[in-house]
C-alpha positions as a printed Julia matrix, in Angstrom:
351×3 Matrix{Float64}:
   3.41    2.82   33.54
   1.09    3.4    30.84
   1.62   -0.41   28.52
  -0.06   -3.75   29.15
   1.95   -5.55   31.94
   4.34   -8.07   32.01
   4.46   -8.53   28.1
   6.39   -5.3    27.34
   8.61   -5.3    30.68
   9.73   -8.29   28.79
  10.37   -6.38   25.74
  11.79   -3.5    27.26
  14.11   -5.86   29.74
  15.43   -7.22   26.03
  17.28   -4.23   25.0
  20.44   -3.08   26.69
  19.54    0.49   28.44
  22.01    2.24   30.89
  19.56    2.59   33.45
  16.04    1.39   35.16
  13.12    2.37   33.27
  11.07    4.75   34.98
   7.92    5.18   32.46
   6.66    4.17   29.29
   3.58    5.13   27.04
   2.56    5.36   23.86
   3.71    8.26   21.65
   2.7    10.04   18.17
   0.28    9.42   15.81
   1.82    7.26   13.11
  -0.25    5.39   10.35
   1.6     1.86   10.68
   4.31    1.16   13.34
   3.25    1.13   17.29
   5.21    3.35   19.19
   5.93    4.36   22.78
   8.65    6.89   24.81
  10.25    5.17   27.29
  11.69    7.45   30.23
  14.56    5.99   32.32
  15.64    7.18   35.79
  18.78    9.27   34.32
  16.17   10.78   32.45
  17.31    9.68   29.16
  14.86    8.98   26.87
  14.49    6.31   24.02
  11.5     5.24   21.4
  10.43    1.99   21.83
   8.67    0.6    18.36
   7.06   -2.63   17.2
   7.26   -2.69   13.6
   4.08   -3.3    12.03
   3.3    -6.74   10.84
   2.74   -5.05    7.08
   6.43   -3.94    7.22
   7.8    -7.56    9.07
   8.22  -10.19    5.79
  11.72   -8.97    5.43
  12.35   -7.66    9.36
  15.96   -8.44    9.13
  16.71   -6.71    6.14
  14.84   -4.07    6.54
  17.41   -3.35   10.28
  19.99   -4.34    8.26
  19.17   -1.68    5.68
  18.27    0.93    8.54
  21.79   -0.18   10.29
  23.78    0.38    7.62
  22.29    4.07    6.17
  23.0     5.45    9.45
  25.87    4.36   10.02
  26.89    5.73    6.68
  25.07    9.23    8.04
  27.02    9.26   10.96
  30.2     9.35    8.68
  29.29   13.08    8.15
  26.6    14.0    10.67
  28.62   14.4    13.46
  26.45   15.59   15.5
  24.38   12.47   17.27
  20.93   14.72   16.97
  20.9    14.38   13.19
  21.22   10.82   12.32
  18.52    8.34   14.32
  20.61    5.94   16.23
  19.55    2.21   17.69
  19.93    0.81   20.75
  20.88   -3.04   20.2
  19.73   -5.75   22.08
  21.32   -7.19   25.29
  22.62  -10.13   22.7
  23.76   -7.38   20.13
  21.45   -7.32   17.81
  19.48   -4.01   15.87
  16.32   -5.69   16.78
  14.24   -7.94   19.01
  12.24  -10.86   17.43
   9.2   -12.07   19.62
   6.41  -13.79   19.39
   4.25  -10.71   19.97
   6.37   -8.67   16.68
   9.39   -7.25   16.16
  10.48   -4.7    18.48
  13.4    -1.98   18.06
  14.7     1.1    20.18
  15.58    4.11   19.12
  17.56    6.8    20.89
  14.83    9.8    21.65
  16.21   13.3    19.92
  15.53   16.01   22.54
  14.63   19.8    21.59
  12.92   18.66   18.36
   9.71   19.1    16.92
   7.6    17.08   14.28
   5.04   19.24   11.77
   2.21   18.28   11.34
   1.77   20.35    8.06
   3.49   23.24    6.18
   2.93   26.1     8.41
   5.33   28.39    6.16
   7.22   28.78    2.86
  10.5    28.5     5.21
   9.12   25.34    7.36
   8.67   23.88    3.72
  12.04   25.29    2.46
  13.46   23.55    5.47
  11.82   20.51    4.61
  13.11   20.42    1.31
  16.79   20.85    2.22
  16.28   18.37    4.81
  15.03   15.39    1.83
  17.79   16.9    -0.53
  20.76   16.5     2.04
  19.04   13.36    2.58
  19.88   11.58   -0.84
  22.86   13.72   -1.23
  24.49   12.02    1.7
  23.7     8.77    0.47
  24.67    9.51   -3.05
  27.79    7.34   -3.01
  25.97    4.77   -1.28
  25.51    1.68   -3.42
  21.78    1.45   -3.63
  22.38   -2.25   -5.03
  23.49   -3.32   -1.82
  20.3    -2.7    -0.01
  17.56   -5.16    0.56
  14.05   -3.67   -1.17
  12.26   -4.47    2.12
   8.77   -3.73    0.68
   8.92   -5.07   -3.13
   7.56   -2.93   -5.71
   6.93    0.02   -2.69
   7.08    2.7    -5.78
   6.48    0.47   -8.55
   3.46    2.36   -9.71
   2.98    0.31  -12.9
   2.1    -2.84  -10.22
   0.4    -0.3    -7.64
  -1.87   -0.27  -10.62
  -2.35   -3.9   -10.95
  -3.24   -4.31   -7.81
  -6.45   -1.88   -7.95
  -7.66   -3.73  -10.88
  -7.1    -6.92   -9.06
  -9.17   -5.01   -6.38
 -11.92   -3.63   -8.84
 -12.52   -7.02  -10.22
 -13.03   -8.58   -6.72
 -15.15   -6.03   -5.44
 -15.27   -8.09   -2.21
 -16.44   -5.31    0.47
 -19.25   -4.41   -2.27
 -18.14   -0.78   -1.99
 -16.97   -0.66   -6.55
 -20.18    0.8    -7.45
 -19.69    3.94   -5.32
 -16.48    4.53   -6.53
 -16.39    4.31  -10.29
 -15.65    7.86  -11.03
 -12.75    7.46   -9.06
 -11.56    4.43  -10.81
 -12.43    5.85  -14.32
  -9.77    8.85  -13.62
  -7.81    6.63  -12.6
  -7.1     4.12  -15.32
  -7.4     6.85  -18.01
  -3.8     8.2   -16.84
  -2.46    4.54  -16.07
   0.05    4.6   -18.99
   1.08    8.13  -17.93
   1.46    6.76  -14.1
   4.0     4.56  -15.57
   6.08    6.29  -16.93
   8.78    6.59  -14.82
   9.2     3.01  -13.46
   9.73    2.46  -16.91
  12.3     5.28  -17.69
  14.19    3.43  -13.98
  14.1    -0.38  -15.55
  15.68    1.3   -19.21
  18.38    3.0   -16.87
  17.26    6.52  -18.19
  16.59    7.7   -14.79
  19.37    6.8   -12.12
  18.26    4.46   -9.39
  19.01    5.89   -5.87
  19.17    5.5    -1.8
  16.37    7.67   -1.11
  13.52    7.85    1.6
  10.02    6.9    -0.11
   8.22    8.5     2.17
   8.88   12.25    2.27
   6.33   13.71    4.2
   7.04   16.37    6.58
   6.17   14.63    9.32
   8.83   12.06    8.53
  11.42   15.37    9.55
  12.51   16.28   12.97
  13.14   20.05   13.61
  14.89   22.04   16.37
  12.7    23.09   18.49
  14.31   27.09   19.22
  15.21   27.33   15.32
  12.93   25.37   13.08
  15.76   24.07   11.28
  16.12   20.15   10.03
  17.6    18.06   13.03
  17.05   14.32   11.53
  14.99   12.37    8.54
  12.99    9.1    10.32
  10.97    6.7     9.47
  13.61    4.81    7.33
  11.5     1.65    6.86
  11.22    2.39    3.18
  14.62    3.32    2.68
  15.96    1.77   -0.15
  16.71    1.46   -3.75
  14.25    4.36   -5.47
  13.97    7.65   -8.14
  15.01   10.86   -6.76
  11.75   11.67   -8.21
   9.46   10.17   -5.64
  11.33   11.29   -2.7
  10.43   15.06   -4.67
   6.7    13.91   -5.58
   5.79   12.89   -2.4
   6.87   16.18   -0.48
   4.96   18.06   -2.91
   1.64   15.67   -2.81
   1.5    16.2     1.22
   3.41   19.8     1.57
   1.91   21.76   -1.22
  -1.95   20.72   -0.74
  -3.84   23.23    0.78
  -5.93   20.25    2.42
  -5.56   17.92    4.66
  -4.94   14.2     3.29
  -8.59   13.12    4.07
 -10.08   16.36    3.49
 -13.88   16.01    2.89
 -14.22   19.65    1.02
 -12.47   18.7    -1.97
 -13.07   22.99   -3.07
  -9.94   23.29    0.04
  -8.07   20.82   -2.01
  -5.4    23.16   -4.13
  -1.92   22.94   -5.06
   0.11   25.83   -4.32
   2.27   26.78   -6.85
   4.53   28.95   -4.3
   4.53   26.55   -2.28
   6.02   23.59   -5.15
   8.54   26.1    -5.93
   9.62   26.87   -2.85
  10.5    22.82   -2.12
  12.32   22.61   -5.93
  14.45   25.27   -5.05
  15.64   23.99   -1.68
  15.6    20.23   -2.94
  17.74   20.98   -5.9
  20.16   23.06   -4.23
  20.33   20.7    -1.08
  20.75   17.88   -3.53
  23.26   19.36   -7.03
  23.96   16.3    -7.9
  20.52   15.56   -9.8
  20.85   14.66  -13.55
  19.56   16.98  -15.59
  16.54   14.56  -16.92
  15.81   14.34  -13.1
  15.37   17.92  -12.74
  13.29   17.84  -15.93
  10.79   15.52  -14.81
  10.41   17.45  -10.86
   6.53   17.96  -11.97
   5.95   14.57  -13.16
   7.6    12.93  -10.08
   4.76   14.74   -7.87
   2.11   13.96  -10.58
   2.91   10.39  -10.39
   3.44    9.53   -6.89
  -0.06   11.41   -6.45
  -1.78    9.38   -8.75
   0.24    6.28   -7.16
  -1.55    7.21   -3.96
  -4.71    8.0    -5.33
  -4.77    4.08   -6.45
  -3.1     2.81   -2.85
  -6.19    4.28   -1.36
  -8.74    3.3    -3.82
  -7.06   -0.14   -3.62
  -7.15   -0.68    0.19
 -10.92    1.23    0.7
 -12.12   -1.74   -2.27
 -10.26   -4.15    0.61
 -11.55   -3.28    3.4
  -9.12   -1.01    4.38
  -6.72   -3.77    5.33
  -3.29   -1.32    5.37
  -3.73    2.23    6.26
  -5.23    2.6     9.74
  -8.59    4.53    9.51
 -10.43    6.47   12.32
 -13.85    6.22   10.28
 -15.55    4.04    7.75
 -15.13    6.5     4.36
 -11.48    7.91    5.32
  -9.72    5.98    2.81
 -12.22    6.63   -0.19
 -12.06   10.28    1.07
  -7.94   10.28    1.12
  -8.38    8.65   -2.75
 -10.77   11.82   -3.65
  -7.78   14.56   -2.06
  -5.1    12.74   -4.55
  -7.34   12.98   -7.52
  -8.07   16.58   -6.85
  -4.62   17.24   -6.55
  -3.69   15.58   -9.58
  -6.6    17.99  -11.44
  -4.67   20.76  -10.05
  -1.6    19.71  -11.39
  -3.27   19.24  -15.05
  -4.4    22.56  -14.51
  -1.55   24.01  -13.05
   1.0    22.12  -15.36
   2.52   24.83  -17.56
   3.52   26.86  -14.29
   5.34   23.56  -13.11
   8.22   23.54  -15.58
């Protein structure tokens, strides 16, 4: 066994499997929650996760949110490979709470492959059905009944606020190398706005949708590269339509990679962002027609959003996203703004 001892025996003895456990080790490269596959002796398999103590303030909530979306999935997926489903607790519950975290279990989907990035048009295509069915599914879900388990996830307006807090403090001593980046920045902050704004007048319908559409939140089938599953759910709740869009487009239609030091290999592809608005909008008809309207600001936005997430946690000390080297954060923040440029540049093919 490949975990430290007698700690998560005691975990894994928590949670009600059919069988004796037979391995466990840790599994995938995710930015925030731990993760391990746990093999039992029927050869069943199951994802063992502690939930990351950035995501735990509201743990309860955000199983009860989980709990409830795929439940309401699993009203139309029939088919137990396409909706993630949670093994409870020997005491019945959707979660453990220790001392040592939060701990939940997931049921392992076989045959299925996770992409790293957008190896083709169609694995993009795919992706884009996959977000659209997504929302659709939950359309008649009442988004006012779930908990926002990370306040203000998408509130770009306070996203904002929260770099100047961190340009003002300065307390790493890392500002003065970054003040092109924070000039770009805060001359499109009333722009990055925009939206949260359009949400709070009611202009733009709120929704159940993902916030965090990246294609490696999207399980394929192995043999035919089709959408099995959306996971990840932590950050499903209340949100625009338009994120869930932006956010596919900021990580799927970059030629680069998120930390990409070259920023001359940061481009957006055009065929690429068209490719994901067809298959979103026809996985998902049920869009307003101001939503479809504002597809190319939803990716500008949630790309500048980023941008400033960044910016914000590199002026922090790089306190949220987990980093492999000192600079990866400041060079994530330079990717976003070069994609942004693109999208300035790009703009009029967009609509």
């Amino acid at each position: 066994m490949h975990m430290q001892s007698a700690l998560e025996e005691r975990i894994l003895r928590a949670f009600a499997f059919e069988d004796k456990i037979r391995d466990y080790r840790p599994y995938g490269k995710g930015h925030i929650n731990t993760t391990y596959l746990v093999t039992l002796e029927n050869g069943h398999r199951y994802i063992l996760q502690k939930i990351s103590d950035l995501l735990t303030r509201d743990a309860e909530h955000l199983m009860e949110n989980i709990a409830r979306v795929t439940e309401h999935l699993r009203k139309t997926e029939k088919d137990p490979r396409k909706v993630l489903t949670l093994l409870k607790t020997r005491d019945g519950k959707n979660y453990l709470p220790d001392v040592t975290g939060n701990w939940r279990v997931y049921h392992f989907v076989e045959d299925s492959v996770c992409l790293e990035k957008v190896e083709s048009n169609e694995d993009f295509y795919q992706s884009a059905l996959a977000f659209g069915h997504f929302v659709e599914l939950l359309k008649d879900f009442p988004a006012e009944e779930l908990t926002e388990t990370i306040p203000d996830f998408h509130n770009t307006p306070k996203r904002f606020a929260r770099l100047h807090a961190a340009v003002e403090a300065d307390t790493c001593g890392r500002r003065a190398e970054v003040e092109e980046e924070i000039r770009f920045l805060f001359a499109r902050e009333e722009e990055a706005g925009m939206l949260q704004r359009m949400r709070e007048s009611g202009e733009l319908p709120t929704r159940v949708t993902h916030n965090d559409t990246k294609l490696d939140n999207i399980l394929f089938d192995a043999a035919t590269r089709k959408p099995l599953c959306i996971i990840d759910l932590d950050t499903v709740m209340p949100g625009l339509s338009l994120y869930d869009f932006g956010d596919s487009i900021r990580f799927g239609a970059s030629t680069g990679a998120e930390d990409e030091k070259d920023l001359s290999k940061v481009q957006l592809d055009v065929g690429k962002y068209e490719v994901f608005r067809k298959g979103f909008t026809q996985a998902f008809p049920d869009l307003t027609d101001r939503e479809k309207e504002l597809l190319p600001m939803g990716a500008k936005v949630i790309t500048m959003e980023q941008a400033a997430r960044f910016l914000t946690d590199y002026l922090e000390g790089d306190p949220y996203y987990r980093i492999h080297y000192p600079e990866q954060n400041l060079d994530r923040t330079r990717t976003q703004i070069r994609l942004v440029q693109e999208m300035e540049d790009k703009w009029d093919m967009l609509s």
